[in-house]
Each structure stands twice: as structure tokens, then as C-alpha cells.
Residue frames relative to the residue before (quaternion, step in Angstrom):
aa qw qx qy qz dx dy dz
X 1.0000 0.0000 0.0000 0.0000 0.00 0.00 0.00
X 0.2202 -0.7917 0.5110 0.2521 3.46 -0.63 0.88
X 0.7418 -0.3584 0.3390 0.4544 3.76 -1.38 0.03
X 0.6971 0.4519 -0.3666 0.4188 3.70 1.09 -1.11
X 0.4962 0.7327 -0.3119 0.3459 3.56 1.12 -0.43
X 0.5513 0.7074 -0.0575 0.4386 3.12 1.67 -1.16
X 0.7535 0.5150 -0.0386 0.4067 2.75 0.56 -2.03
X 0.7727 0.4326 -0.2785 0.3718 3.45 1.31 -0.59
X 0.4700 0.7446 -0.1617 0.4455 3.17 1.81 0.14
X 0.2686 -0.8365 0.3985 0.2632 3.38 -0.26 0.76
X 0.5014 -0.7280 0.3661 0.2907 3.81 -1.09 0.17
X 0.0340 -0.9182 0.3831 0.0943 3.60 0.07 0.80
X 0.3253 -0.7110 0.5273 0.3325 3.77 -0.30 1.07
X 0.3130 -0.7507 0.5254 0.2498 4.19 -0.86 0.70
X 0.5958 0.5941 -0.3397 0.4204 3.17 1.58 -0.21
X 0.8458 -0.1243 -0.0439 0.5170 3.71 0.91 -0.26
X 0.6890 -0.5987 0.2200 0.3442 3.48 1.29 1.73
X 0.6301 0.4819 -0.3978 0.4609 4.02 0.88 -0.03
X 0.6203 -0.6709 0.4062 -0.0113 2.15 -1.96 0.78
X 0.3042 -0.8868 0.3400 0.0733 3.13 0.11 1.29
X 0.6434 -0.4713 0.2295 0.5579 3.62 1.31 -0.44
X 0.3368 -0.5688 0.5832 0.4721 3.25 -1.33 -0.99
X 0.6630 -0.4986 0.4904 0.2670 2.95 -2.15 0.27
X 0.0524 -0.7681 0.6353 -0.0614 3.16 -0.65 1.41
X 0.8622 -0.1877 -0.1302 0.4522 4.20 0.76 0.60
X 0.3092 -0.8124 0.4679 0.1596 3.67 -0.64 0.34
X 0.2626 -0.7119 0.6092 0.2304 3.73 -0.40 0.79
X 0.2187 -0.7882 0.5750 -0.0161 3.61 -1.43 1.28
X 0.2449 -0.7910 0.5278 0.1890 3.70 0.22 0.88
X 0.6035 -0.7203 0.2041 0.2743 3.65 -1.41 0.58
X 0.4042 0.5120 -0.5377 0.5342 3.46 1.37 1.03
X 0.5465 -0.5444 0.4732 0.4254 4.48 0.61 0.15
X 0.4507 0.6461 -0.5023 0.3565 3.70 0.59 0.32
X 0.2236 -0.7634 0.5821 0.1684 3.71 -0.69 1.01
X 0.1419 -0.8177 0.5532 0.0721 3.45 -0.26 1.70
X 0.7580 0.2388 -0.1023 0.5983 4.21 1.06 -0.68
X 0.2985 -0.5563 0.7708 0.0852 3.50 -1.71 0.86
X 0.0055 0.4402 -0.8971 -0.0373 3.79 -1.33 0.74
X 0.1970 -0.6598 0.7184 -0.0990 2.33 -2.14 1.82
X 0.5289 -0.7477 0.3621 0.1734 3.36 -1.49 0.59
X 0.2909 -0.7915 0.3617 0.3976 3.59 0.75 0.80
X 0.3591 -0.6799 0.5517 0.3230 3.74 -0.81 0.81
X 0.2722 0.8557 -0.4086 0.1637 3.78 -0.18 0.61
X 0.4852 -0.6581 0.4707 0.3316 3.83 -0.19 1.11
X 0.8090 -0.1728 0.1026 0.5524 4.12 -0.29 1.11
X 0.1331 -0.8817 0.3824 -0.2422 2.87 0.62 1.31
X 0.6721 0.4009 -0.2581 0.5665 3.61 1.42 -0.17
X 0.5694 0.4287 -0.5120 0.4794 3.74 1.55 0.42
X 0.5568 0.5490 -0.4906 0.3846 3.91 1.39 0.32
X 0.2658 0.7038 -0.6287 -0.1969 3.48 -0.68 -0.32
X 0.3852 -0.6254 0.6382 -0.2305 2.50 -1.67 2.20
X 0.6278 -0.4050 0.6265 0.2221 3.15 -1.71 1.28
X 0.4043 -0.6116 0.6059 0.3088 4.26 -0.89 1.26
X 0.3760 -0.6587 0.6377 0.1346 3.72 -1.28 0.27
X 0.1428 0.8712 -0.4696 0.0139 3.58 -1.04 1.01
X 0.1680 0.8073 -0.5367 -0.1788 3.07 -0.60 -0.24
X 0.5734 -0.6950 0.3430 0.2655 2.86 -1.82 0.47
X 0.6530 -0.4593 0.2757 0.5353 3.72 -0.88 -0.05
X 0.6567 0.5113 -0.3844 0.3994 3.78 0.73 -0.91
X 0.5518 0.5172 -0.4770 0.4477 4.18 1.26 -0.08
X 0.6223 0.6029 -0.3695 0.3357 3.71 0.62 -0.54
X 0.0045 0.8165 -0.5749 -0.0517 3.39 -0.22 1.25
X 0.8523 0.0964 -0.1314 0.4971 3.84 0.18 -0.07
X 0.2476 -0.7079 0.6327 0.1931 3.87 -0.97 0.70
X 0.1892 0.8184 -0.5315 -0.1091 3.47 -0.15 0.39
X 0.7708 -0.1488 0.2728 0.5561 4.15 -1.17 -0.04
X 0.9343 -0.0232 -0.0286 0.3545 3.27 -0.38 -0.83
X 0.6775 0.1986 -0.1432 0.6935 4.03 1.24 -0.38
X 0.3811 -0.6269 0.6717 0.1026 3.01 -2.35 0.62
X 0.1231 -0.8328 0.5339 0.0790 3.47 -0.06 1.46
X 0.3023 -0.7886 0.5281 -0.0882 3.44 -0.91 1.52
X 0.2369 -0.6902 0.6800 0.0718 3.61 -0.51 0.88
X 0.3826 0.6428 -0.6181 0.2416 4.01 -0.70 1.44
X 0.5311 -0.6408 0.3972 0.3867 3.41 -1.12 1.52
X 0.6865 -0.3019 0.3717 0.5472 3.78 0.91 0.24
X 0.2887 -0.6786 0.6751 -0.0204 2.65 -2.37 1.26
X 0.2686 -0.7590 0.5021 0.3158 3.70 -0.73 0.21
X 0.4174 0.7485 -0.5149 0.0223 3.20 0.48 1.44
């Protein structure tokens, strides 16, 4: 699966079903291992917020599925 593959997928918190955004880059440590996701806040005009970037890491991702990326995070303030 490539990174764009990702990217077209939405994030889903498993803890209370929202949506958290999409992937918009991934941080790669120096053995090629993708250790962080920067995420896009999902957010009606979203460039009059400025917000703290959202990540997460690979070890929150509990389930790739067809169309969303279910995530396991004590919560986000979005």
C-alpha cells in the first residue's frame, strides 16, 4: 500500500466514531520505517483556526479498512 493510498482515507477515532481528518504527511525515521502520520484537522474553513498539527503514531492504528483508518487515541480536541 503506498502512502497515497492512505491519504485518501479518512481517520476514525474508535473511541467515539469521529472523524479526525485525513493524512496529509508521514515522518520516516533513518532505517524507512514510518514512525508518525501528520493529520488534517476535518474542520469547516479551517485556515481561520490555527491549531496545534495532529498526529499520530503508527502503533495507534488498529485496523486499515476499504474506506477509513480506525485509530485507537485517548482523544483529540477537535
Amino acid at each position: 500500500m503506498n502512502l497515497s493510498d492512505l491519504q485518501r482515507k479518512d481517520i476514525v477515532n474508535i473511541y467515539d466514531g469521529k472523524k479526525l481528518g485525513r493524512i496529509i504527511d508521514a515522518l520516516i525515521d533513518e532505517q524507512g520505517i514510518i514512525t508518525t502520520f501528520y493529520i488534517e484537522p476535518r474542520r469547516f474553513l479551517s485556515f481561520f483556526h490555527l491549531k496545534e498539527q495532529v498526529t499520530i503514531t503508527f502503533k495507534q492504528i488498529k485496523k486499515i479498512g476499504e474506506d477509513v483508518i480506525l485509530v485507537e487515541t485517548g482523544g483529540f480536541d477537535n
